[in-house]
N, C-alpha and C positions, 0 to 999 in steps of 0.2 A: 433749681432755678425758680424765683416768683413768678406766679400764677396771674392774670387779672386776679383785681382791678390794679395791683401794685404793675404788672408789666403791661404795657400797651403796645403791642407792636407797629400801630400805623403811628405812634410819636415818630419815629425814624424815617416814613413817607408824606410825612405832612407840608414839605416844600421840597421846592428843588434843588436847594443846597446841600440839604441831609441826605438825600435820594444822594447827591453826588458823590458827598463825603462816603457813604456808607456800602457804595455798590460793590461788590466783588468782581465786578469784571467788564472789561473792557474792549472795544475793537478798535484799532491804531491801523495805520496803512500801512505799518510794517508787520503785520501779523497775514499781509495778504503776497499772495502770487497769481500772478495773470498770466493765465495759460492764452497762447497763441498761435493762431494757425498760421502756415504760411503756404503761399503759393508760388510759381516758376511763370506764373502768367504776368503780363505787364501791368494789370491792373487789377488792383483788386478786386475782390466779389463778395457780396454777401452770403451768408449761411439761411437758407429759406427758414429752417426749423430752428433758428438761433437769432432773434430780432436785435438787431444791432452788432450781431457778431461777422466778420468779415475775416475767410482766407486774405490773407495782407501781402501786397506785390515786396521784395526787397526794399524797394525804396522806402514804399508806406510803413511798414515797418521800422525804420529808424526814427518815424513820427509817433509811433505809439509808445516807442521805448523814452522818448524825451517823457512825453505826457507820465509816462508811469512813473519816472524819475521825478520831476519835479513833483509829484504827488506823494514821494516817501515809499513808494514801492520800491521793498528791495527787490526783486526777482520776477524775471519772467519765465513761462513753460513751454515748452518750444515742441510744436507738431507740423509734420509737412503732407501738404497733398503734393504725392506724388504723381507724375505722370503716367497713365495705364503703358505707354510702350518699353517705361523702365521698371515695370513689373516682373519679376523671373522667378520661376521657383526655388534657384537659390538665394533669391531677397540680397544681391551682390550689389546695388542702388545703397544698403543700407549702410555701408560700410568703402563706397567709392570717395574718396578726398574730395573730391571738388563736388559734394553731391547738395541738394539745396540747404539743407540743415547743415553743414558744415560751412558753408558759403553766407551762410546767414548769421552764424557764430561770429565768423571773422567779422564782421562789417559792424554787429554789433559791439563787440569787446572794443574794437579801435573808436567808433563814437561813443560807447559809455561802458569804460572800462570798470565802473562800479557795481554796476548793474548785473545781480548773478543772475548767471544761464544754467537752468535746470533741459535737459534731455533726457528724452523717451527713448527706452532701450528695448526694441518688441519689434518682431517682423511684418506684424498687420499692414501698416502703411508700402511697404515693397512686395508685398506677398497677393501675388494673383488669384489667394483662395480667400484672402482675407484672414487669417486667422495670423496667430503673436508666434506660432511656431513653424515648422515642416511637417504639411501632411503627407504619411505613406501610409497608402491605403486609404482607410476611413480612422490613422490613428497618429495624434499627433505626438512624433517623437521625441523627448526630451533630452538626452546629453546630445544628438546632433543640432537640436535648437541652440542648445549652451555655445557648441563651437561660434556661432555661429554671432550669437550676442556679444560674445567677448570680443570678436573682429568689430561690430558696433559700436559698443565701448569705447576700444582704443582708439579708432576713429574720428571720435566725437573728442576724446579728452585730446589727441591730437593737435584740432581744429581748438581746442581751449575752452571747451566747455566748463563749468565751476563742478557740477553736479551731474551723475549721469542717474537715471531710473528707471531702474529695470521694472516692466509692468507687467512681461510677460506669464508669470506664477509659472514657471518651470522649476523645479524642483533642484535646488544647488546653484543654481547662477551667482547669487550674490558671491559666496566664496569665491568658485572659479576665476568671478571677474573679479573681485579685488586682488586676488592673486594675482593677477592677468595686468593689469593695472600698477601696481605696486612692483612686480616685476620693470617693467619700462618706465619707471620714474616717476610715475605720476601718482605718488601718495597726496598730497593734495588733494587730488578731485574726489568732491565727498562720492558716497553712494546714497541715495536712496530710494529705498525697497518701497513698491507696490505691496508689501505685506501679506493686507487685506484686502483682495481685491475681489467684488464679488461676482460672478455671474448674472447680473444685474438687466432690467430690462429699461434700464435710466440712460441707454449708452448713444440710443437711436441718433440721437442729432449729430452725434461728437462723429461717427461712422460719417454720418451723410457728410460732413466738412473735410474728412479727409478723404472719402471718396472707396470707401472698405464697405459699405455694409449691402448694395446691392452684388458683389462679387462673394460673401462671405459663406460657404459650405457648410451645412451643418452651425451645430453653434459649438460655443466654449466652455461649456459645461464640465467637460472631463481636465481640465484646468486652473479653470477659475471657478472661485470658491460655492459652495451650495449656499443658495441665501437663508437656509435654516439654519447652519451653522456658525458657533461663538467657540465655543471651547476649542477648533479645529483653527481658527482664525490666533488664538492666542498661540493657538503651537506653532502656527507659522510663524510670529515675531520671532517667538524664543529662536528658532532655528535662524533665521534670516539677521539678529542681532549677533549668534551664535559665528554665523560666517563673517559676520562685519561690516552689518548697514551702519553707516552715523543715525539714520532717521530714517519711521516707516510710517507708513500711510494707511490711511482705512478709505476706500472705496465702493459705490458712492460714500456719499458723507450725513446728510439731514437723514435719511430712512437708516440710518447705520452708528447714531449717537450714542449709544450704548458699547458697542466696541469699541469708538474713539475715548470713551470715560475706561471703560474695562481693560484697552493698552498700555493707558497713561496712568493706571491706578496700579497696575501689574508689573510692569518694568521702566517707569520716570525716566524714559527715553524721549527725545523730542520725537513727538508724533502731531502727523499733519493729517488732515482729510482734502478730498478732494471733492469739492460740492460741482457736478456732473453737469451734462449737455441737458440732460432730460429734467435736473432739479432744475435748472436755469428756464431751461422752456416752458416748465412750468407755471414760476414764479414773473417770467416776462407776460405769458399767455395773462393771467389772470388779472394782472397792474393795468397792462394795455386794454383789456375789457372793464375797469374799472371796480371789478370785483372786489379788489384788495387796494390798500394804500402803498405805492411804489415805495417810497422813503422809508415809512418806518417800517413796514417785513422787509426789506433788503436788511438793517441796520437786525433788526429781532433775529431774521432769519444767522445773521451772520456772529452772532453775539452768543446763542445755543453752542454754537461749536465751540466758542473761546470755554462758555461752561461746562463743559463737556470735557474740559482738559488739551483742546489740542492749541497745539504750539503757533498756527499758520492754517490758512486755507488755500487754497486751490479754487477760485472761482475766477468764472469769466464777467462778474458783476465788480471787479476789482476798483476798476477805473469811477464810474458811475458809484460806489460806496465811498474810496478814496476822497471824490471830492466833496460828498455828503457831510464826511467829517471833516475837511475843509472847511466847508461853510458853518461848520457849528451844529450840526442835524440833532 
C-alpha cells in the first residue's frame, strides 16, 4: 500500500460528504430496542436513579409503543415491577396467565401488532430473595430453576410474546426450553440468550425500577459470569447456540466491547448487547451536569457498539437517539 506523501488519509475527511460516503457504519432506529419497565399501579412513576425513565401504568405504555413505532423502532423489552405481596418462593406470579407481563403483551400486540415483544425469562422480579433462580440454603439451584423458566416461557409465548430471553445464566435452559417450546407449537417464538451476562456492578438502577435490589441475598456471582472472564463467555455462546438460541447477547454492553467484536468474529450469529441501567445513569448524570454533549455521545456512544459488530442494542436512550436521527443529528 503507498506510503505519504502519495496516500493522505485526511483526503477522505476533508468534508462531509466523503466522511459520509466513506464511513463503515452506521446507527438506524432499527438497530435499537427499548427496554421498558412496567407497572400494576395506575400511574406511572419515575425511576430516581434513571432520569427520564419511568415504570409505565398499562395505559401509558400503549403511548410509548406508538412513539417507538412511529420512530422505526422495531421492538420493545418488556420488565415488570412486580407487587411485593405476589412475591413467593416458588416465583408462581412468573408464570400465572393473567399476570402483568402477560396482560401487557395482549394490549400491546392487539394495538401494534408489528411491534416485536422481546421478554425476560428469570425469576428476580417474582422472587422474595431477589435472585434469577431458587435459593436453598445459601445455594442457588439450577435444573429446579429450569423447571421452573420453562413454565415462564410457555406462559409468555402463550400470552404471544415474538421473543422470550432467558437472562437467568442457569446452565441448559436454552435447550430445555426450546424443547419445551417447540413441543407446544410455538416454533415461532424466537429465543434469545443472555449469553454473556456478567456479574456486573452497572445493574443498580435496573434493580431499583423493578424493585429487586434492596430484597436481594447475597449476590450473583456463583451464576453470573466473573467479569475477568472472555474465553468462558465464548463457551457459553457455543453451548447456548449449540441448544438453539436464534440470538445472544453480551451484558453490560460499552465496558464489555470486546466480547460483543470477539462473539460476532467467532460465530456471525446475530448478536446484540444490552447498554445497562448504570451505563445509562451514567451517561444521563454527566449530559445533565453538562460535563459531556448530550447529542453527540449518545450518537458516539451508540455507534462503538454497531463497530463492535453488534447486530441491535438494548438501550433505554432508544427514543431520545431515534429521534436524533430523525432530525438529521
Amino acid at each position: 500500500m503507498p506510503s505519504f506523501p502519495r496516500t493522505r488519509m485526511r483526503r477522505n475527511r476533508a468534508s462531509s460528504f466523503i466522511r459520509s460516503l466513506v464511513a463503515e457504519n452506521r446507527v438506524s432506529a432499527t438497530d435499537l430496542i427499548l427496554p421498558v419497565f412496567l407497572t400494576d399501579a395506575a400511574k406511572s412513576s419515575p425511576v430516581a436513579s434513571m432520569p427520564g425513565v419511568f415504570r409505565h401504568s398499562l395505559d401509558d405504555v400503549l403511548r410509548v409503543a406508538e412513539q417507538a413505532a412511529e420512530l422505526g423502532i422495531p421492538a420493545l423489552a418488556l420488565f415488570p415491577e412486580v407487587d411485593a405481596a405476589l412475591k413467593t418462593p416458588d416465583c408462581s406470579e412468573s408464570w400465572r396467565e393473567d399476570n402483568l407481563i402477560n396482560r401487557a403483551i395482549a394490549r400491546l400486540k392487539q394495538g401494534f401488532p408489528g411491534l416485536g415483544l422481546i421478554t425476560d425469562v428469570a425469576l428476580d422480579p417474582y422472587n422474595p430473595l431477589g435472585h434469577d433462580g431458587y435459593l436453598v440454603g445459601d445455594r442457588i439451584v439450577n435444573d429446579e430453576t429450569i423447571e421452573a423458566l420453562v413454565r415462564q416461557a410457555l406462559s409468555l409465548a402463550r400470552a404471544g410474546t415474538d421473543i422470550v430471553a432467558p437472562s437467568d445464566m442457569m446452565d441448559g435452559r436454552i435447550g430445555v426450553i426450546r424443547d419445551a417450546l417447540d413441543a407446544e407449537g410455538f416454533t415461532d417464538v424466537g429465543l434469545m440468550s443472555y449469553a454473556v451476562k456478567y456479574a456486573s456492578a452497572y445493574y443498580g438502577p435496573f434493580r431499583d425500577a423493578i424493585g429487586s435490589g434492596g430484597a436481594l441475598k447475597g449476590d450473583k456471582k456463583t451464576y453470573q459470569m466473573d467479569t475477568a472472564n472472555a474465553l468462558e463467555g465464548l463457551r457459553e455462546v457455543e453451548l447456548d447456540i449449540e441448544e438453539g438460541a436464534d440470538t445472544v447477547m453480551v451484558k453490560p454492553g460499552l465496558p464489555y466491547l470486546d466480547m460483543v467484536c470477539r462473539v460476532k468474529e467467532a460465530f456471525g450469529v446475530p448478536t446484540f448487547a444490552y447498554q445497562v441501567s448504570g451505563e445509562y445513569a451514567a451517561i444521563m448524570a454527566a449530559t445533565e451536569n453538562g460535563w459531556l454533549d448530550h447529542d453527540r455521545v449518545w450518537l458516539e456512544t451508540l455507534l462503538s457498539f454497531k463497530r463492535a459488530g453488534a447486530d441491535g442494542v438494548l438501550t433505554y436512550g432508544a427514543i431520545m437517539v431515534a429521534r436524533l436521527l430523525a432530525e438529521g443529528a
